[in-house]
N, CA, C and O of each residue as an XYZ file, in Angstrom:
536
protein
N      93.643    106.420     72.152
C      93.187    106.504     73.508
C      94.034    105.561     74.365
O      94.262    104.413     73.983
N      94.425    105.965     75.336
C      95.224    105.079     76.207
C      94.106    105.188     77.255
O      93.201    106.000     77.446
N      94.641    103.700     78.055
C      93.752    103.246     79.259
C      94.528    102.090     80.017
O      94.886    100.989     79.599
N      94.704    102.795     81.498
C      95.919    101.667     82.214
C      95.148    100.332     82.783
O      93.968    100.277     83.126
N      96.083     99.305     82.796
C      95.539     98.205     82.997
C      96.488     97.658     84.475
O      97.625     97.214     84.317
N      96.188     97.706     85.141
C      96.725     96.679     86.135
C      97.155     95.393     85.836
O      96.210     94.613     85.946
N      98.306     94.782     85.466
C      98.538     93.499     85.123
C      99.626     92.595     86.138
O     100.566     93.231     86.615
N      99.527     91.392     86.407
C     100.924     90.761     86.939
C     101.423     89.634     85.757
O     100.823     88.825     85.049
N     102.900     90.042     85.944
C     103.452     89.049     84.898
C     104.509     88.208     85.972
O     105.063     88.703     86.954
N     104.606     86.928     85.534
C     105.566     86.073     86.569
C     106.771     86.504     85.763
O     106.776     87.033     84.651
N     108.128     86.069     86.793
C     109.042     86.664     86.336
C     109.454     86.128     85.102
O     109.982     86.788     84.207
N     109.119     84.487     85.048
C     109.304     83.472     83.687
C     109.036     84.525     82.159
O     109.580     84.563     81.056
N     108.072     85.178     82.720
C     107.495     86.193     80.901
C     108.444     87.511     81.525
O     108.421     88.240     80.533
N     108.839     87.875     82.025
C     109.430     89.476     82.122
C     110.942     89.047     81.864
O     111.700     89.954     81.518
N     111.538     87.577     82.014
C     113.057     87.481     81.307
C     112.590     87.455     79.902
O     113.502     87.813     79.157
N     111.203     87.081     79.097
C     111.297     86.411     78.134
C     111.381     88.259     77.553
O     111.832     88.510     76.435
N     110.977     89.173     78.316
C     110.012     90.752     77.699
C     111.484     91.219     77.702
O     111.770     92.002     76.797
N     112.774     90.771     78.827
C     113.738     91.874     78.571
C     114.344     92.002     77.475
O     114.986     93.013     77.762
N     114.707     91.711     76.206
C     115.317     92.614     75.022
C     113.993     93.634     74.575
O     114.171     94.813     74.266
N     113.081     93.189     74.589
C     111.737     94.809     74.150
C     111.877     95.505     75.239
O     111.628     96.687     75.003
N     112.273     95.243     76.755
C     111.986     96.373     77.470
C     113.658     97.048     77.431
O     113.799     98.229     77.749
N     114.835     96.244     77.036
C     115.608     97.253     76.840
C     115.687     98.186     75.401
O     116.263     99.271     75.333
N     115.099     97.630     74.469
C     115.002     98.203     73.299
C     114.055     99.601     73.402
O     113.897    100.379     72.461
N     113.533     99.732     74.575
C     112.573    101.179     75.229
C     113.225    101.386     76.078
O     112.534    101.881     76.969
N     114.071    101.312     76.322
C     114.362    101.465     77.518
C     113.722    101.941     79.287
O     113.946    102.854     80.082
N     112.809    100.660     79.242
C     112.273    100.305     80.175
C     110.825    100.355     80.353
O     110.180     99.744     81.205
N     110.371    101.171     79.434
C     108.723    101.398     79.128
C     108.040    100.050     78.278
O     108.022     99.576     77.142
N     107.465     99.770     79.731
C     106.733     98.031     79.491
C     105.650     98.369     78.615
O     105.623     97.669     77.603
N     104.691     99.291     78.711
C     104.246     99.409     77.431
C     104.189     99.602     75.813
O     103.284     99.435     74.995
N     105.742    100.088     75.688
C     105.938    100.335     74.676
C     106.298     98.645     74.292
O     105.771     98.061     73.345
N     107.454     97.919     75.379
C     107.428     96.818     75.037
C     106.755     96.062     74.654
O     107.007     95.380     73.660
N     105.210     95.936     75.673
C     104.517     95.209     74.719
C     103.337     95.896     73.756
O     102.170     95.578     73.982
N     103.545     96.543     73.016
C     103.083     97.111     72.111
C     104.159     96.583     70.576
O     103.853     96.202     69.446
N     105.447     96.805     71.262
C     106.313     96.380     69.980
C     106.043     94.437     69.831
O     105.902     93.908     68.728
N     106.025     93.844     70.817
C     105.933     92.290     70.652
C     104.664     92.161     70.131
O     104.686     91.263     69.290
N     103.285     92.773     70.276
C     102.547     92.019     69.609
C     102.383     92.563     68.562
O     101.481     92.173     67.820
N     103.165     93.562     68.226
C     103.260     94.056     66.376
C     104.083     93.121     65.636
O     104.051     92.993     64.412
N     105.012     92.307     66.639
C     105.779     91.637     66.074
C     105.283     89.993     65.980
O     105.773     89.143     65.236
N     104.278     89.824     66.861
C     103.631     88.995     66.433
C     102.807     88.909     65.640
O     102.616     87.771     65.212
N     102.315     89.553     65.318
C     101.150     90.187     64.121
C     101.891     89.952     62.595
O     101.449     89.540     61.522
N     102.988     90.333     62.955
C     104.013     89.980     61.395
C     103.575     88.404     60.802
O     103.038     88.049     59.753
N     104.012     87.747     61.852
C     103.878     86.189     61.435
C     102.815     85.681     61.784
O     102.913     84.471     61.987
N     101.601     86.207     61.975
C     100.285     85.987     61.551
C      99.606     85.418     60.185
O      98.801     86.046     59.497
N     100.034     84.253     59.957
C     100.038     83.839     58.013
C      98.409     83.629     58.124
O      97.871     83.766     59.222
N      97.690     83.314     57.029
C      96.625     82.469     56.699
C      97.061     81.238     57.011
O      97.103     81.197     55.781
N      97.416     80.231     57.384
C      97.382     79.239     58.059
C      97.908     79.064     59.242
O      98.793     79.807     59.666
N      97.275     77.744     60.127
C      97.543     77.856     61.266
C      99.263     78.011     61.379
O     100.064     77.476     60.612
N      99.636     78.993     62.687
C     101.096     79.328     62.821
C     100.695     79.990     64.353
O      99.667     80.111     65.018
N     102.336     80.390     64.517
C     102.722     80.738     66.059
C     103.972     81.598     65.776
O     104.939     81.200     65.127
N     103.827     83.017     66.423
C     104.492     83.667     66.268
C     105.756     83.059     66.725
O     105.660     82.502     67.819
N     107.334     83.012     65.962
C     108.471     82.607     66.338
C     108.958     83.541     66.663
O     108.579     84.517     66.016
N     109.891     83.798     67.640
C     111.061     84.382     67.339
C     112.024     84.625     66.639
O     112.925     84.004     67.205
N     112.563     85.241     65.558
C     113.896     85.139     64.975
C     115.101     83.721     65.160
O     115.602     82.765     64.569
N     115.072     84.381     66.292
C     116.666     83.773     66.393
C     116.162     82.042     67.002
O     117.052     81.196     66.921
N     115.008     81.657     67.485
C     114.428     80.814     67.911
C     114.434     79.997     66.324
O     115.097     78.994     66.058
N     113.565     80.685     65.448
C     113.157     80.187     63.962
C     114.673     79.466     63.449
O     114.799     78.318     63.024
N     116.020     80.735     63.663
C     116.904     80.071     62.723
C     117.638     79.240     63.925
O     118.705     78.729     63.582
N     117.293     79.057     65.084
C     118.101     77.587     65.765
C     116.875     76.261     65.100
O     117.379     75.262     64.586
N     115.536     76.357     65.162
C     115.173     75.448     64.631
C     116.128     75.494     62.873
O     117.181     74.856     62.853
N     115.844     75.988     61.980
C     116.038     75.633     60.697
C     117.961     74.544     60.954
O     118.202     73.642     60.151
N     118.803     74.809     61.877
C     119.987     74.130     62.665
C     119.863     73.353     62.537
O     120.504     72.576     61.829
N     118.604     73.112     63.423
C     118.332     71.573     63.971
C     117.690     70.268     63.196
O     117.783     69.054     63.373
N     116.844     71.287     62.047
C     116.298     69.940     61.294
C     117.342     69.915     59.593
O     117.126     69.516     58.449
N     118.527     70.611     60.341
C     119.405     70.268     58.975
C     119.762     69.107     58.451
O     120.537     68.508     59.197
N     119.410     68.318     57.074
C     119.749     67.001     56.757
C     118.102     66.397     56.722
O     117.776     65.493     55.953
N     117.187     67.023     57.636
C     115.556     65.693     58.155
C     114.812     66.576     56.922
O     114.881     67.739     56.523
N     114.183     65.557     56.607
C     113.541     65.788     55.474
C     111.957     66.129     56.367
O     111.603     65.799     57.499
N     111.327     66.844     55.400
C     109.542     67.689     56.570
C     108.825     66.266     56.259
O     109.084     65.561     55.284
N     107.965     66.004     57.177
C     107.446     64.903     56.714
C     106.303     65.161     55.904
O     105.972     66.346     55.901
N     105.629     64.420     55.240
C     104.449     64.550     53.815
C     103.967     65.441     54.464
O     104.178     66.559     53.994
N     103.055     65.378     55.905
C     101.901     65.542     56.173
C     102.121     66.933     56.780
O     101.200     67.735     56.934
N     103.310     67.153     57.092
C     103.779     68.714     57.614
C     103.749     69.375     55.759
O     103.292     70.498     55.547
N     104.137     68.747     54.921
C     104.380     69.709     53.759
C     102.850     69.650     52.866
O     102.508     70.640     52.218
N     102.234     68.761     52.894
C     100.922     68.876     52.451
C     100.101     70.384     53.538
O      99.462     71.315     53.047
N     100.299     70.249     54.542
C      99.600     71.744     55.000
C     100.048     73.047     54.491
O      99.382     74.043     54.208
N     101.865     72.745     54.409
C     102.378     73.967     53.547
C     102.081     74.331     52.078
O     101.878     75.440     51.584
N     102.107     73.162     51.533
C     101.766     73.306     49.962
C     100.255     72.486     49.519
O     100.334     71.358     49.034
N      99.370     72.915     49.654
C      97.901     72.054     49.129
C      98.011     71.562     47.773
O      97.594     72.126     46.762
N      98.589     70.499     47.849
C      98.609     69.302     47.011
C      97.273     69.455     46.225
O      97.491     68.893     45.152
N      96.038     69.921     46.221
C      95.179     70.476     45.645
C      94.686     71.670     44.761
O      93.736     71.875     44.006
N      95.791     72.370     45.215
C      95.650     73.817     44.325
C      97.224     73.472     43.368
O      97.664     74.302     42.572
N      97.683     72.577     43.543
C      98.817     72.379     42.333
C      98.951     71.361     41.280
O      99.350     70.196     41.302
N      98.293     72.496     39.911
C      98.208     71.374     39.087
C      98.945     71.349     37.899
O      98.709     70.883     36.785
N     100.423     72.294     38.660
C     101.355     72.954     37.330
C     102.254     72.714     38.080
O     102.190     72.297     39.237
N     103.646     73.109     37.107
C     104.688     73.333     38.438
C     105.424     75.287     38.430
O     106.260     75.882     39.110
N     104.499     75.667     37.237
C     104.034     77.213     37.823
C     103.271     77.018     38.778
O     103.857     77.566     39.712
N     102.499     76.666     39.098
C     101.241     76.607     40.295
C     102.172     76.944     41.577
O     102.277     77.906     42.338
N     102.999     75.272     41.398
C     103.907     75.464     42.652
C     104.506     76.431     42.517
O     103.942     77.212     43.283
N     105.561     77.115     41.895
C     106.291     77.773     42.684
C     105.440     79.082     42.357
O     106.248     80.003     42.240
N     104.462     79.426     42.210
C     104.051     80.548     42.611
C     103.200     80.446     43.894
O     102.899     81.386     44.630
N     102.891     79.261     44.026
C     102.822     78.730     45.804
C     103.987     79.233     46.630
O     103.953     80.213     47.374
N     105.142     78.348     46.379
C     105.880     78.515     47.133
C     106.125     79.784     47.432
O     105.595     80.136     48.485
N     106.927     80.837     46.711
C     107.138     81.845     46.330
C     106.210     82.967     47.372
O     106.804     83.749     48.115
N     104.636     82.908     47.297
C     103.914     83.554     48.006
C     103.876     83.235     49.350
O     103.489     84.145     50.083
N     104.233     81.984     49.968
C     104.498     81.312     51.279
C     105.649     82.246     51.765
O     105.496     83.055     52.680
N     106.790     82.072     51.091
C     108.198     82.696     51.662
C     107.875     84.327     51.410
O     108.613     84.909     52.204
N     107.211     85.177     50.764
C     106.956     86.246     50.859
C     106.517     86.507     52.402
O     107.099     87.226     53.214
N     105.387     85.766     52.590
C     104.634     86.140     53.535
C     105.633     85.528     55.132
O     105.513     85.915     56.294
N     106.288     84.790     54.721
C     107.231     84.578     56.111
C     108.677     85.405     56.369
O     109.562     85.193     57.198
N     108.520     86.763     54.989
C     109.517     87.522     55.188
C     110.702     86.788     55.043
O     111.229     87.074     56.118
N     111.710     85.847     54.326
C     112.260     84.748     54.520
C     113.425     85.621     53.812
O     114.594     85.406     54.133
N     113.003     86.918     52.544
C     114.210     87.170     51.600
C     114.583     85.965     51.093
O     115.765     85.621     51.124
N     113.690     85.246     50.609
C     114.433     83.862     49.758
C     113.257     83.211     48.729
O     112.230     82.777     49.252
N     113.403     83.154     47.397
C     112.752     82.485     46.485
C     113.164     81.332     45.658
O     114.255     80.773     45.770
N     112.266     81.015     44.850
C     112.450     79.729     44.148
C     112.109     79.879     42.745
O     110.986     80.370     42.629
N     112.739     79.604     41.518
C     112.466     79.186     40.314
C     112.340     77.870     39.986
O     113.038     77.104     40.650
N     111.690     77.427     39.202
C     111.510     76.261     38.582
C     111.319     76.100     37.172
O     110.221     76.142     36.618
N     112.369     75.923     36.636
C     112.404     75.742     34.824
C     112.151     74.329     34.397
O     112.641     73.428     35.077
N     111.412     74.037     33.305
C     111.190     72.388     33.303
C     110.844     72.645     31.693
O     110.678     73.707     31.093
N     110.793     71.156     31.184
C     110.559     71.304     29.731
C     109.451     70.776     29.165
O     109.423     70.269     28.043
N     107.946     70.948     30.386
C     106.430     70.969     30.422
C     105.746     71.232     31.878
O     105.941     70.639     32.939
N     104.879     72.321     31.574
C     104.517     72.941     32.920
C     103.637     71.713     34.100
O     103.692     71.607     35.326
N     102.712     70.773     32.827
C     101.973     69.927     33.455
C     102.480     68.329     33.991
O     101.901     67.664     34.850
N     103.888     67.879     33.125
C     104.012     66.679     33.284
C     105.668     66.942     32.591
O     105.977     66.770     31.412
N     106.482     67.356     33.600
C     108.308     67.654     33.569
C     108.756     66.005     33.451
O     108.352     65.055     34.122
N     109.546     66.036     32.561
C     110.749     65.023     32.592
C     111.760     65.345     33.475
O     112.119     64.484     34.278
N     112.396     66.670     33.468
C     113.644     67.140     34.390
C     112.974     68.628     34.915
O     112.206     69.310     34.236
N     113.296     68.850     35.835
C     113.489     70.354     36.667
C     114.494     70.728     37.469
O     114.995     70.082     38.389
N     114.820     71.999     37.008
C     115.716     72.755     37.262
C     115.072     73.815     38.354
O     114.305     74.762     38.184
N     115.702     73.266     39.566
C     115.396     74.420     40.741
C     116.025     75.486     41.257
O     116.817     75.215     42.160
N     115.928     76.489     40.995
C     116.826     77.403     41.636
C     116.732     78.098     43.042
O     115.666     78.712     43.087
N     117.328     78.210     44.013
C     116.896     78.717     45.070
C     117.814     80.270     45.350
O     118.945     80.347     44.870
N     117.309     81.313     46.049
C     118.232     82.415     46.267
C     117.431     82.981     47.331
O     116.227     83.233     47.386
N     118.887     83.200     48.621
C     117.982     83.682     49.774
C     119.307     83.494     50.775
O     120.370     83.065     50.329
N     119.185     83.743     51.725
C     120.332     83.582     52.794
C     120.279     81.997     52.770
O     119.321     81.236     52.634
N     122.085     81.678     53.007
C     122.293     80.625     53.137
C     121.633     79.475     54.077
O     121.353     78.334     53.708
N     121.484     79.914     55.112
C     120.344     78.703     56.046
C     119.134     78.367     55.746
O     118.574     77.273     55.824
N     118.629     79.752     55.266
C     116.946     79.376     54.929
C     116.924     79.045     53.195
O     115.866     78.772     52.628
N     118.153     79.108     52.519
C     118.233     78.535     51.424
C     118.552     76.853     51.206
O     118.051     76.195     50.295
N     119.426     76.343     52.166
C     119.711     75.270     52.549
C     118.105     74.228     53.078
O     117.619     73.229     52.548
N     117.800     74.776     53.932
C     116.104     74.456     54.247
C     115.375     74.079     53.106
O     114.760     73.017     53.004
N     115.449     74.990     52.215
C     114.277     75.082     50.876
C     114.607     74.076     50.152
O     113.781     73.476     49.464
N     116.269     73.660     50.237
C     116.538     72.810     49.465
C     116.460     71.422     49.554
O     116.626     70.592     48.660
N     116.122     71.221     51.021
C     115.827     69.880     51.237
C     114.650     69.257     51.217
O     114.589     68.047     51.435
């Protein structure tokens, strides 16, 4: 069912709408019909905010070398549900699924509960592999 809505957008959101309204070429509804499908993508179970692409990989740029701090990676990984280091990376693993990332993680060790050495493997595009690795 369609149903028109009268809306005003300042021009600040209609530069942000022009690549969806040229990707329709010019049908604002279709545009925003495609952005909030595309926000809907990165809709995780935890709190998040739809990024942009190309926004996401200038951040991953910028914090090249800075390590996440505890308290940013304790929300990513619940230090509570990991009591293996299968645990983790089938944590991890389901995180980067769900952020569409094309990039995973192995972890080989020589005891699941209490490793002397681990062997990490990462595979995924080079930036967001570089990320994982820090």
């Amino acid at each position: 069912m369609n149903i028109s809505r009268h809306i005003s957008i300042d021009d600040e959101y209609l530069k942000k709408m022009e690549p969806y309204m040229e990707r329709h070429n010019g049908n604002m509804g279709a545009a925003l019909r495609d952005m909030i499908n595309q926000a809907g993508k990165y809709n995780l179970a935890m709190d998040s905010a739809a990024i942009d692409t190309s926004l996401f990989n200038w951040m991953l740029q910028e914090i090249d070398d800075i390590l996440v701090p505890e308290e940013v990676l304790d929300k990513l990984i619940n230090p509570m549900l990991i009591q293996s280091m299968e645990k983790l990376e089938e944590n991890v693993n389901k995180r980067l699924i769900g952020l569409e990332w094309g990039a995973n993680i192995s972890l080989k060790c020589d005891d699941d509960h209490f490793p002397s050495g681990i062997l990490l493997t990462v595979r995924g595009p080079p930036r967001k592999s570089n990320f994982l690795q820090a």
